[in-house]
Structure formats: C-alpha cells, structure tokens
C-alpha positions in Angstrom: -37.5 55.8 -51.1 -41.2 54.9 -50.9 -43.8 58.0 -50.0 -47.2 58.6 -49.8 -49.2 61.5 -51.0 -52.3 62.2 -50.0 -54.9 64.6 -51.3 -58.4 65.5 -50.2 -59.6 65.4 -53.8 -58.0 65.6 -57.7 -57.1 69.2 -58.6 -59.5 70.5 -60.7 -60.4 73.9 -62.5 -64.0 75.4 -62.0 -65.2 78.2 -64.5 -68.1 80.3 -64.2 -69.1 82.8 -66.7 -65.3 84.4 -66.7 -64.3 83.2 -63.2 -61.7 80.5 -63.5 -60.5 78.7 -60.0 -57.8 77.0 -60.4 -57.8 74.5 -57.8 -54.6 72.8 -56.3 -54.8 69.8 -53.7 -52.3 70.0 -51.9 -50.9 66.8 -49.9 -52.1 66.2 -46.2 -49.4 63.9 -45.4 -47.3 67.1 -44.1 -47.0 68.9 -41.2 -47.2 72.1 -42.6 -51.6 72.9 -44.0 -50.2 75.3 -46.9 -53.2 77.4 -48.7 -53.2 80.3 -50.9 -56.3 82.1 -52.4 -55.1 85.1 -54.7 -56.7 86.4 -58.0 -53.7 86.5 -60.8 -53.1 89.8 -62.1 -51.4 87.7 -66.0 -53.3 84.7 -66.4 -51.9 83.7 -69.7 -48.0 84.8 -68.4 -48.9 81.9 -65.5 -50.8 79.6 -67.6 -48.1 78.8 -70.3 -44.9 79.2 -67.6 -46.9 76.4 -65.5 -47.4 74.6 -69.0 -44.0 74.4 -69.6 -43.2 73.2 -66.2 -45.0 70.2 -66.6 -43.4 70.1 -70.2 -40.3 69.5 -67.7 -42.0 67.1 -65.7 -42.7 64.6 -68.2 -39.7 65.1 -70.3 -37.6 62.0 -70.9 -34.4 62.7 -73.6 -32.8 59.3 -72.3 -31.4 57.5 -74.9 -34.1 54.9 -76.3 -33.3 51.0 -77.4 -33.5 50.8 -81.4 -34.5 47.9 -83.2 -32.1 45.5 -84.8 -33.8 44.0 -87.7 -30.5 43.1 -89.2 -29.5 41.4 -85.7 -32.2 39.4 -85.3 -32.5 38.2 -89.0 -29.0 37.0 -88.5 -29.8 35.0 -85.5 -32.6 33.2 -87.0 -30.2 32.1 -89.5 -27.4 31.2 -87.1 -30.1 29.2 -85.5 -30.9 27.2 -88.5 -27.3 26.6 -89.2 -26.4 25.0 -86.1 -29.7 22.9 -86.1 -29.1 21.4 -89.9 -25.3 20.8 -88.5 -26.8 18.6 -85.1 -29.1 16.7 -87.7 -25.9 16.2 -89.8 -23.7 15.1 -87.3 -25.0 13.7 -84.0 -27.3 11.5 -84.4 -25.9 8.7 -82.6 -25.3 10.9 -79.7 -29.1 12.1 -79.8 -30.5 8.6 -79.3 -28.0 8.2 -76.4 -29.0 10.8 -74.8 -32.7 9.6 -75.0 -32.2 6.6 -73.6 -30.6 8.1 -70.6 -33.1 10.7 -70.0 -35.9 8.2 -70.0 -34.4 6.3 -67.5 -34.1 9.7 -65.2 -37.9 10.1 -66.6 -39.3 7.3 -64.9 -37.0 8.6 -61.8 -38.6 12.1 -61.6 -42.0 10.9 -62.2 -42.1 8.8 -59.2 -40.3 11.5 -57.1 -43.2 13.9 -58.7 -46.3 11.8 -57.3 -44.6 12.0 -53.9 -44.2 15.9 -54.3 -48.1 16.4 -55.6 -49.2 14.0 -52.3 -47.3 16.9 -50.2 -47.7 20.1 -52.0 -51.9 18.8 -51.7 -51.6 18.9 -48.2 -50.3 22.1 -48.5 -53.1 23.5 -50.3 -55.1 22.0 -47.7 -53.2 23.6 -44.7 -53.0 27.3 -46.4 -57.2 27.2 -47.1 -57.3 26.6 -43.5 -55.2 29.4 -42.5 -56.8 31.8 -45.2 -60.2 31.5 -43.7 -59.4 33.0 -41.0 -57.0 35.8 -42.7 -58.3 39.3 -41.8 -55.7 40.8 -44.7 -56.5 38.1 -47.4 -58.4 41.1 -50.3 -55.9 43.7 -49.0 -53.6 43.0 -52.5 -56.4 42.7 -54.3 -58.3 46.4 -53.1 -54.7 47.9 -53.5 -54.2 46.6 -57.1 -58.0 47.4 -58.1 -57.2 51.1 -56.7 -54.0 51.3 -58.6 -55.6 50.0 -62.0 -58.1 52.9 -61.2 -56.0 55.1 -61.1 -54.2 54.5 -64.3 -57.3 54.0 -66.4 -58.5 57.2 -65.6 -55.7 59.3 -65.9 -52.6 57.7 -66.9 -50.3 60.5 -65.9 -51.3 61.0 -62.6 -50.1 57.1 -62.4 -46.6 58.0 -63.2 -46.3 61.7 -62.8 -43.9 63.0 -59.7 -45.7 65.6 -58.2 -44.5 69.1 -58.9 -43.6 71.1 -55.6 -45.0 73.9 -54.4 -43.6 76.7 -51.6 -45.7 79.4 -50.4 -43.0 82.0 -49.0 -43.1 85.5 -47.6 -42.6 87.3 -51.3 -42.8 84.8 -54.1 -45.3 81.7 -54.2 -42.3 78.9 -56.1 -43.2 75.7 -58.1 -40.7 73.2 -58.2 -40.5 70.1 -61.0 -37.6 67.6 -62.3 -37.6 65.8 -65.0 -38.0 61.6 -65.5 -34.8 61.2 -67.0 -33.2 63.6 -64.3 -31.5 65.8 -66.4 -34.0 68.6 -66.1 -34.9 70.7 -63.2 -37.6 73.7 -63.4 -38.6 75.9 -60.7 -41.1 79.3 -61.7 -41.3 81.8 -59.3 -44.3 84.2 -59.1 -43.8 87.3 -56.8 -46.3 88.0 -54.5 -47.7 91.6 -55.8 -48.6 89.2 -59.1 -52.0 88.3 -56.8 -54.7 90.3 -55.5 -54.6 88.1 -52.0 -58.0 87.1 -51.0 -56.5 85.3 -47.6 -53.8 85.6 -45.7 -51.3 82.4 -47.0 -50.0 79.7 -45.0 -46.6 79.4 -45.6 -44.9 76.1 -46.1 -44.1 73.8 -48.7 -46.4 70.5 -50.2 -46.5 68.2 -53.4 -49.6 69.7 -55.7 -51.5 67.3 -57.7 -51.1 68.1 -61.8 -53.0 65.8 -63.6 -53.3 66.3 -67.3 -56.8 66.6 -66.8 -56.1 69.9 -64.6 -53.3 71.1 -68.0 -55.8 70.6 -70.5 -58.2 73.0 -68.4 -55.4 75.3 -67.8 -55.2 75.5 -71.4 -58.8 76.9 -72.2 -57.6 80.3 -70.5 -58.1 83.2 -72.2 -57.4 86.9 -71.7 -60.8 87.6 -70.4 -60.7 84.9 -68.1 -60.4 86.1 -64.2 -58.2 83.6 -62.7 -58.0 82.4 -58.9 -55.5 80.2 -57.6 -56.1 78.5 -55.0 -54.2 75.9 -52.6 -57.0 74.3 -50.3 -56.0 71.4 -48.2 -60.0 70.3 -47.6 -59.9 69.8 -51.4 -62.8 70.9 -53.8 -66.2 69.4 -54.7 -66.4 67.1 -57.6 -70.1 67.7 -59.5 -69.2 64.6 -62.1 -66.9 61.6 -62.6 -66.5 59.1 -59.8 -63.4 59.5 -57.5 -62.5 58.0 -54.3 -63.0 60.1 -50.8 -59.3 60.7 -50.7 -56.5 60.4 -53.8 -53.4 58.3 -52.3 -50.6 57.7 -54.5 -47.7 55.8 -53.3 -44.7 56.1 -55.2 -41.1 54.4 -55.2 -39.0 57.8 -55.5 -35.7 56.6 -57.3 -32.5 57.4 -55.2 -30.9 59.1 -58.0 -34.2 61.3 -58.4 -33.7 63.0 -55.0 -30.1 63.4 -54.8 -30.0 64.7 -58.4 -33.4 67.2 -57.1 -30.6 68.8 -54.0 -27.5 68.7 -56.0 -29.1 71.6 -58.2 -28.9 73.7 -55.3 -25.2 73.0 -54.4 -24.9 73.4 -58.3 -27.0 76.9 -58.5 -24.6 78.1 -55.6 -21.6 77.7 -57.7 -20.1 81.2 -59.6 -20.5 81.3 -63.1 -20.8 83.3 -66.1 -24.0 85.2 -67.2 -25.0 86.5 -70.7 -28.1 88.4 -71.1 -30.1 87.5 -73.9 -32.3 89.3 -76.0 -36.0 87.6 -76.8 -34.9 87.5 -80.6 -31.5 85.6 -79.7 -33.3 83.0 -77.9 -36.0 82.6 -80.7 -32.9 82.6 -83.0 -31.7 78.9 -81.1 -34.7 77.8 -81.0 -35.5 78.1 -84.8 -31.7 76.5 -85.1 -32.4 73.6 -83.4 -36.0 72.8 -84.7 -35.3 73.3 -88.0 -32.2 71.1 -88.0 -32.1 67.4 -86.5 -28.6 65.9 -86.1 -27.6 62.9 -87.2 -24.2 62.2 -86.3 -21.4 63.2 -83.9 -20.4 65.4 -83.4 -23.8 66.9 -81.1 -22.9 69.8 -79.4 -23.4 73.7 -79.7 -20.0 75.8 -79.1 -20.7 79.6 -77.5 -17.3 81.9 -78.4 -17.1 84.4 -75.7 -14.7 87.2 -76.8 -14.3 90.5 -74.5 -16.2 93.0 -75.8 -17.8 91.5 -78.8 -21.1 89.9 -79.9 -21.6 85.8 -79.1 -21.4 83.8 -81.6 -23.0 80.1 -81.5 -20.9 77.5 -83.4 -23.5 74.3 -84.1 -22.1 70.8 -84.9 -22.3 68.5 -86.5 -23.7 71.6 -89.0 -20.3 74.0 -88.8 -23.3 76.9 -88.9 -22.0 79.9 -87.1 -24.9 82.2 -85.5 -24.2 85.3 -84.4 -26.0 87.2 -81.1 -27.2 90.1 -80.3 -25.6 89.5 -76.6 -21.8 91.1 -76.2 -19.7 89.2 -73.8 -18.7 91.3 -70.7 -15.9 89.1 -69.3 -12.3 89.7 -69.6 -11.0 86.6 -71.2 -11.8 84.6 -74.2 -13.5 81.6 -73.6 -15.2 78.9 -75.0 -18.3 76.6 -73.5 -19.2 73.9 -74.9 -23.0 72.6 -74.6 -24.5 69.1 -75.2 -28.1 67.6 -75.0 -29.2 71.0 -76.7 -32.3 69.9 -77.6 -33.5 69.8 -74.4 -33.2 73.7 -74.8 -36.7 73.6 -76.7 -38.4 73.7 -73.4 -38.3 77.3 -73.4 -39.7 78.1 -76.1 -43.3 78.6 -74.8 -42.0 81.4 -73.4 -40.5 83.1 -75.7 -44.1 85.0 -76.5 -43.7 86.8 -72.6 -40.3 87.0 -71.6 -38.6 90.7 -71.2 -34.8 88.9 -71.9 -33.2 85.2 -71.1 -30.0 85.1 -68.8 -27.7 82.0 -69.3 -25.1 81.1 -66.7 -22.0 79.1 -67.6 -20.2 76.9 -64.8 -17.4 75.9 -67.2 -16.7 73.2 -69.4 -18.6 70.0 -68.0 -20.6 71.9 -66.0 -24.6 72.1 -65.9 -26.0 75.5 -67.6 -29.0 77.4 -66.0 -31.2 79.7 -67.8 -33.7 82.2 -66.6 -36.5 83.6 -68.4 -37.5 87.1 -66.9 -41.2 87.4 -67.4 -41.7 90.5 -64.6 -43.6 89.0 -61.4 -43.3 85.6 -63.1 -39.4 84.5 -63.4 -38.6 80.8 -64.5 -35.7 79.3 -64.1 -34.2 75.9 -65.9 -31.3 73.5 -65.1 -29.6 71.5 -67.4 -27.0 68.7 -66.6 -23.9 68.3 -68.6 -25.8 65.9 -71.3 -29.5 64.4 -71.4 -27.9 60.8 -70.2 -25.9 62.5 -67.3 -28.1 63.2 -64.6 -27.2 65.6 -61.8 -25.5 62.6 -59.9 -23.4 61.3 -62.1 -20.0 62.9 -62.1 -19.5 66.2 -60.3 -19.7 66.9 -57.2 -21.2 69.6 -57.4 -21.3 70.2 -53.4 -17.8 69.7 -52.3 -17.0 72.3 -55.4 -19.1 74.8 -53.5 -17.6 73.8 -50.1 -20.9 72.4 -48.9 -18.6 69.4 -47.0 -19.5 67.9 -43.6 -22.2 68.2 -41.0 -21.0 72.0 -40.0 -23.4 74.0 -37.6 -26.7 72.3 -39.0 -28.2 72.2 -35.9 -28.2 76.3 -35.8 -29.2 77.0 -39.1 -31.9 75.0 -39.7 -34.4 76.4 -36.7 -32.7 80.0 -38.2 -33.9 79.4 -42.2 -37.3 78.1 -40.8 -37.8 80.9 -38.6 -36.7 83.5 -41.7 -37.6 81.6 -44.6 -35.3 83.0 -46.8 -31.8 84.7 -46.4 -28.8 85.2 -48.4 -25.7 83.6 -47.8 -23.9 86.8 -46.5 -26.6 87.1 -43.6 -26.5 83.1 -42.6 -22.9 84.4 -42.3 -23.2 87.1 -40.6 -25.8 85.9 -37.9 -23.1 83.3 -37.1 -19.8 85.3 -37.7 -19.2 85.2 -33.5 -20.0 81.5 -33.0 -18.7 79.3 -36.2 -16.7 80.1 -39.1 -17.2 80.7 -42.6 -16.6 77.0 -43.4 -18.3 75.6 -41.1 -21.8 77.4 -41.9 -21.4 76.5 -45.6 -21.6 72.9 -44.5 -24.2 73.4 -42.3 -26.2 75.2 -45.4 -25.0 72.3 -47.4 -26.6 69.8 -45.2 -29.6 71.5 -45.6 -29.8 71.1 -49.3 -28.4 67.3 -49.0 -31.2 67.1 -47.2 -33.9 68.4 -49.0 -34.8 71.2 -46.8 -33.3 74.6 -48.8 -33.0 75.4 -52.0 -30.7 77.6 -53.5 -32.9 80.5 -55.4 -30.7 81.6 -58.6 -32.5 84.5 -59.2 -32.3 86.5 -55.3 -29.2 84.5 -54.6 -30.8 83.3 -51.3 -31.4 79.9 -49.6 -35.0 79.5 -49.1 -36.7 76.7 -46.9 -38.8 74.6 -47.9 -38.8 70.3 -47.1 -39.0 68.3 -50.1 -40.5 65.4 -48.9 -43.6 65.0 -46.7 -41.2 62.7 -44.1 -37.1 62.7 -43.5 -35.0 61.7 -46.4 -33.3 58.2 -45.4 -29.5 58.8 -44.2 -27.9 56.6 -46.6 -29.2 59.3 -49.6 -27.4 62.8 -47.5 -24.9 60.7 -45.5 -20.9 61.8 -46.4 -19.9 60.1 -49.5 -16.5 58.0 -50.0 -14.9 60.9 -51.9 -16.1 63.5 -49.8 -13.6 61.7 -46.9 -10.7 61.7 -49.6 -11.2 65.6 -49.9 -11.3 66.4 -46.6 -7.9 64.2 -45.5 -6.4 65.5 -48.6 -7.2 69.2 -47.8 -5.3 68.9 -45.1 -2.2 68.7 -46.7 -2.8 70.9 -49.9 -1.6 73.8 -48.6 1.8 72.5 -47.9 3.0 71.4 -51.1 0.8 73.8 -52.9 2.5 76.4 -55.9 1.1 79.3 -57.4 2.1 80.8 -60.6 0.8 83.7 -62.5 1.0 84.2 -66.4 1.1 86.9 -68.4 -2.6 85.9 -69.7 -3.3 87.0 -65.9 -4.3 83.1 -65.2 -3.3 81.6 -61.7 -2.0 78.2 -62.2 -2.3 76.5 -58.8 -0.1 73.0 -58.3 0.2 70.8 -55.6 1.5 67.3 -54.7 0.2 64.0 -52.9 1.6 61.5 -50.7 -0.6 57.9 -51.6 1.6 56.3 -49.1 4.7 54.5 -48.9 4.4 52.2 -52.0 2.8 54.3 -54.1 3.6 56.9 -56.3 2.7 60.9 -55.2 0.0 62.3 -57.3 0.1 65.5 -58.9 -2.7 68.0 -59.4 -3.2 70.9 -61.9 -5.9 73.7 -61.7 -6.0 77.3 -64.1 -8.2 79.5 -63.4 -8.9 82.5 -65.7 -9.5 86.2 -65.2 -13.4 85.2 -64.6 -12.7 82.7 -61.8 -13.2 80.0 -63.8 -11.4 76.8 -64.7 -9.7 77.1 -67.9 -8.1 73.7 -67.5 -7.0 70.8 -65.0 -5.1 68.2 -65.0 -4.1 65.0 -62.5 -2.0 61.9 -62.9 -3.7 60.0 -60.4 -5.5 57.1 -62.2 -9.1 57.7 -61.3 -8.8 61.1 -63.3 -6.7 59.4 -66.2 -9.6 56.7 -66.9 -12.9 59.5 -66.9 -13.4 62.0 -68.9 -10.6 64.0 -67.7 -12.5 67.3 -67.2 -14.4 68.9 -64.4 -17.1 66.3 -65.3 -15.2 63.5 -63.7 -13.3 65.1 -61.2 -10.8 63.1 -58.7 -10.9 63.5 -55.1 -7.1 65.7 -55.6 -8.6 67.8 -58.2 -11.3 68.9 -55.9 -9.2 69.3 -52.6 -7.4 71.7 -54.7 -10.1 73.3 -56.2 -11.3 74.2 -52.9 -7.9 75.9 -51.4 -7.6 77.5 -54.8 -11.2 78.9 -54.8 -10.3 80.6 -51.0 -7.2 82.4 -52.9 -7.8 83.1 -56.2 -9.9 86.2 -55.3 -7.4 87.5 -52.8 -4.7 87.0 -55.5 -6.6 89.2 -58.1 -6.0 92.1 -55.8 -2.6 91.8 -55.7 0.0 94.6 -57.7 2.9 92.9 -56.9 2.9 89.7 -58.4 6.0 88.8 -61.1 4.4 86.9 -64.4 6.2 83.7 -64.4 7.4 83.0 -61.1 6.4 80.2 -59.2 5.4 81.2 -55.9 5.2 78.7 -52.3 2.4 78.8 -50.0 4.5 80.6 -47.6 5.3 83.4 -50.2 1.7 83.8 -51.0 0.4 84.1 -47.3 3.2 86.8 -46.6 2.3 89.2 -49.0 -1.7 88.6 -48.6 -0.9 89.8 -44.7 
C-alpha cells in the first residue's frame, strides 16, 4: 500500500534560554487538523520513553545473511576443475562448435544492421514526441527530491512515521518495528501537561527525524519543555528545506496487518505478573551480559501458586529467581523466544514505579507495560524476532473478532466517544445485536485500522491509522476465517467435555471432511487460569506446523471459540464428577 505524508515543515526543537519547544509536524494529508500545545510537567520521564520508542522504530532483529568464505572458496575451485577437465577432454567438440556459431555470426550480424536501421528510426520518432512532452523532467525532479531527502537525513528516508492520537485523557504515540516483530505505544495522561490550548482531537503520522532525537537528547532537568503539534509547521532559521516535506512510502502489507493484529492480540486474556524495578534490571543484566550461541535460545518463566518466579535461561541452564510471586492457581510454564529483543526496556528502567508482563500461552505474543505515573509504555512482542504478528495465529478469530458484525453502528459510536470499554460497546447495543455480533463489528474496526485496543484501560480507542482507507484485500475475510465459521456450526454437536481432578476442562469434538475423507478430531485443555495447557488435532494442516497455538488449524480454532463461551460458566459449577465425559446436551442442562 502506497501513501503519502505530507508535512508543513521538518519537526524541529527550538530552545531558548531554558524554554525547549518541541515541535511535531503533523501530516496534512488527513482529515482530521490534530494540534496540541501543553508544557510537560517530567521532561526527562517523556524524553527517554519517546527515545525508546524510536529505539522500536528502527529495530530490525531479522535474521541477517552470513558470509560463506568456505562456500565460495570451494566454488572457485569447483570452477577450475571442470575448466582443466573441458581443456582435457573436448577439444574436438570446441572447434565444432566454433565453426557453427560463426556461421550463425554472420546470420545475426546481418539481421543486426536491419534492427539498428529500425531501432534509429525509433530514436528519431520518440525525440519528436519528447519535445512536445509536458511530463518529460517529472522522474527526474522526483528522484532529485528523493536523493535530497536521503542525503540529508537518512532516516527520515526509511523511517515509518510513528503515530500520534490526541484523545480526551491521554495524548498516545504509536510505533512498529521494521522487522514487524515489535510494537510500542506510550501513553501520556493528560494532567502530565499544563495545556496552553484547547487540543484538537484526532489522530496523524508525526515526523521523527533523528535530527529531532538527537535534540530531544540535550534535555535536561532544568529544561522547560513544550510540546507542541502544529499543522502550519514551524519556521526554519538555517539549513535549506523545501516549502513542504512529502514522503511517499510503499507500506508493506504484512506491516499493516501485523500494526491491527496487536489489537485483536491485546484483547485476548492472559496472565499478568507484576514486576519489581530490580527484577527487570535483573533480565536485563542476564541478557547483556550473556550472548548465546547455540540452540537452544529461549528463556523458560516457572509459575508455581504461591511462590516466587523463577527464570530458567537456555542455552545457559542459569536459574534466576524473582522477586514477583505467582498469583494463579495452577503451575505453569511459558516459554519466551527472541529475548533479546527485551533490551528495549531498559531505558526505562531509571523511571518506572513496576513492569507488568502478560502471558497469552505457549506460542503466544507477550506484552509488557512499564508504569511510569502519567507516562505508561507499553510493548508487544511476537512469538520470535522472525515471526511477525501475521504469521501464524490468528490472533482475531481467537478473540471472536470474525465477520463484518454491526460495523456500521459502532464505528459513528467510537468516533463520537473516542474511547469505551468493551462492556459499554456491549451494553449500548445489548437491545439491537448480540454479543457476537458487536465483537465482530469491533473487530472490523481494528482489521481496519481504525481502533486500537489500549492494554492498560482495557478500552477500544479510535483513532485511523492511515491518512486514506486501508485497501479491502488487506481486512477482507481470510480463507481460514470461512473454515471456522462453517465449522462452528457443527462444533457443538459432537462436542465432549470432561473435567479432571487437576480442575482442567478437556473439550473434544469431531469433524465431518466429507464423504471420502477421514473425520478430524480436535483437542483443547484449558487450565484453572483459562488458559490452554495443551491441544491437539489430527487433521494434516496441524500435523505439518508447529503443532501449538502458534500454527493453529481452522478445527482447533472453531473449538477454541465454543470452548472460550463455556469454560467460564463451567468454573462455576459444584456439580461436576472428575472424570466423566460429559455431551453438549448434558452441559447445557445443568448450566440452565
């Protein structure tokens, strides 16, 4: 998806004396003319969280291409080889050869004259035309702009704008990373500022050069600092920049799918530790201090009821033990990789009050919020630095964000509010839709690019992520998303429940691939946490991945769904026999 930013002039940061403006352009391209002028209460609390956001932005932890010195000195002798062999033994062949490529020489060289004589009147015919070519130095302006752009600051060349949402309480700024692993969103509250204005609420693209972070770095704690979002842009006193600052960039497909399915991810229930500052530091010393180099690469967290955390770090076998005590009921353990990319957090180590991790299960993206007071950042993390947030998961249908739903009602709703919890987008409609139906229209909103999830309230706030409409083809209903919703119709007929004396509910169901093919059989536990303790399908999409929740097939998350609706209403249940294996039928009596 191509889109154009346009900004009245480069962000910039103006000092006088001990006044510091911090200037953001924001883009004119959208509807919405967002501006903000507010005097920050914690400079040096905002300076280093926006620091680290645009550590985010540029982050790339995608595997890189190693040289193969060994491989290529190889070749060079392979090459030799086989030449010395053809000198050895065919020469005879060679000369034949010649002989019958300079008859077919003298062929092509008369069919070249007569292909010059045309291509000249070509020329001819297209110096003609270009005379009179009202676009002939447009390529040429566009690609002098371009390299203008990238001399002066090469960042702002390549750099995808972070995103910034004025609301009704919090001023949010939005980044994701290059390699798509990474999202970041810092959320200052609005009694951080001493308003100067009255905002205009709405959403825009800033511009965040790394001219504008190296200013940003020069603050100090005398420095009185004003933000400011101006869409007329601010005076430049040196360098020479154009009128207007256009950048025109090719967003990737995978970019701004993987940028919504956070949201649908962030919706999903999980497990939460609190963290004290020193456990945090404690991981972070861990991992710089130690550099893997073989598998296996992960970091194992052992939850046990009651008891301290303890961090198991491969391929090491070093045990660290927390501070944090696990809350939950069962014993569990997650299992994190692309770890590293953990360091991010560490600028803020300095000014956050506690850390809070949240655990989606085994597979399953982590999030982790640093609580700062009025400033509150919060990071995303796919499964592994080379699995972005598309790959795998579908993170959506696992939250029951499926179908179209009542869009139409709550988009003009969220745009008129701004913000709201799920409970009150259900409530609002409880007369006119059901439940299902307005999670799929809040879905469709995220799919879209026009809510995000916020983590931290638990609400869905608005806010567009492009300046124009995302194309169909990137929010349309996926292939899979079909197979769940035909086989959802038939999981509650063949669908067992059985409940163990761990207190897990072991959820089973059947189905019917049609007349010449074999039924497939699904297999979900969920824990005393609501969570997936294991899974299982012998369909032979699930068989070939990774068979976890990482790769999940389309049976697996039909059943995952129906199981989600019950499993809560289960847990309140006195009634239930350990062992027995109970029908669908059985289970709805007793629930009524």
């Amino acid at each position: 998806m191509q889109v154009n930013y346009k900004y009245a002039s480069p962000s910039q940061c103006r000092q006088v004396d001990n006044q510091t403006t911090l200037g953001f352009s924001p883009d004119l391209s959208r509807d919405e003319k967002v501006s903000f002028l507010g005097k920050l209460k914690h400079p040096l609390l905002f300076r280093d969280a926006m620091l680290m956001l645009r550590d985010i932005v540029v982050s790339d932890m995608s595997k890189k291409q190693k040289e193969r010195p060994e491989y290529f000195e190889w070749l060079d002798q392979e090459i030799e080889r086989r030449i010395q062999a053809h000198k050895e033994y065919a020469p005879k062949i060679r000369q034949a050869l010649k002989q019958k490529m300079d008859v077919y020489e003298g062929e092509l060289l008369k069919q070249n004259t007569e292909i010059k004589k045309l291509l000249d009147i070509q020329k001819n015919l297209k110096k003609q035309i270009d005379q009179y070519d009202a676009w002939k130095d447009y390529y040429k302006i566009e690609r002098d702009f371009w390299q203008f752009i990238k001399d002066r600051d090469y960042d702002l060349w390549f750099v995808l704008d972070p995103v910034i949402t004025v609301h009704k309480d919090q001023v949010s700024f939005e980044a994701f990373s290059i390699d798509e692993s990474t999202y970041g969103c810092l959320s200052v509250a609005m009694n951080e500022f001493d308003l100067l204005q009255q905002p205009q609420l709405g959403t825009t693209n800033i511009d965040f050069s790394a001219k504008l972070e190296k200013e940003m770095q020069r603050f100090r704690t005398y420095t009185d600092v004003t933000l400011s979002v101006n869409p007329e842009g601010f005076g430049i006193e040196s360098d020479v920049v154009p009128e207007y600052v256009e950048k025109k960039i090719d967003l990737p497909e995978t970019w701004i799918k993987g940028f919504n399915q956070v949201s649908s991810a962030a919706a999903l229930e999980g497990i939460e530790l609190k963290l004290t500052v020193s456990d945090m530091y404690d991981i972070c010393a861990f991992l710089r201090k130690h550099k893997e180099k073989k598998s296996p690469r992960y970091m194992k967290w052992i939850l046990e009821p009651q008891k301290r955390v303890q961090i198991v770090f491969e391929p090491f076998g070093t045990v660290l033990t927390l501070n944090a005590v696990y809350e939950g009921k069962q014993k569990r353990e997650e299992k994190i990789w692309g770890r590293r990319r953990w360091l991010v957090v560490e600028k803020l180590l300095p000014l956050a009050n506690a850390f809070y991790i949240r655990f989606l299960g085994f597979g399953m993206p982590q999030f982790i919020r640093a609580d700062m007071g009025t400033l509150q950042m919060t990071v995303g993390f796919s499964s592994w630095s080379s699995n972005d947030w598309v790959k795998g998961t579908a993170f959506n249908i696992m939250a029951g964000f499926t179908g179209n739903g009542i869009y139409k009602n709550v988009y003009p709703l969220l745009k008129e509010k701004r913000a709201l919890s799920m409970q009150q987008i259900f409530e609002h409609f409880k007369d006119t839709a059901t439940q299902d139906k307005i999670k799929a229209g809040i879905g469709m909103l995220f799919r879209k690019g026009e809510a995000y999830f916020d983590i931290i309230n638990n609400q869905v706030r608005f806010r567009h992520l492009c300046n124009e409409p995302i194309p169909k083809e990137l929010y349309e209903i996926t292939d899979i998303e079909k197979q769940v919703e035909k086989y959802s119709k038939n999981t509650f007929n063949n669908m067992k429940v059985r409940y163990t004396p761990k207190k897990e509910f072991i959820f089973s169901t059947s189905y019917n691939e049609g007349k010449w093919n074999a039924p497939s059989h699904a297999k979900i536990v969920i824990d005393q946490d609501s969570q997936i303790a294991k899974l299982n399908c012998d369909c032979y999409t699930f068989r070939k991945g990774a068979k976890n929740i990482s790769e999940p097939c389309a049976h697996i998350l039909a059943l995952y769904v129906a199981s989600f609706k019950l499993s809560d209403k289960l847990s309140k249940l006195e009634n239930l026999e350990y062992d027995k294996e109970y029908k669908i039928n059985d289970i709805m009596e007793m629930l009524l």
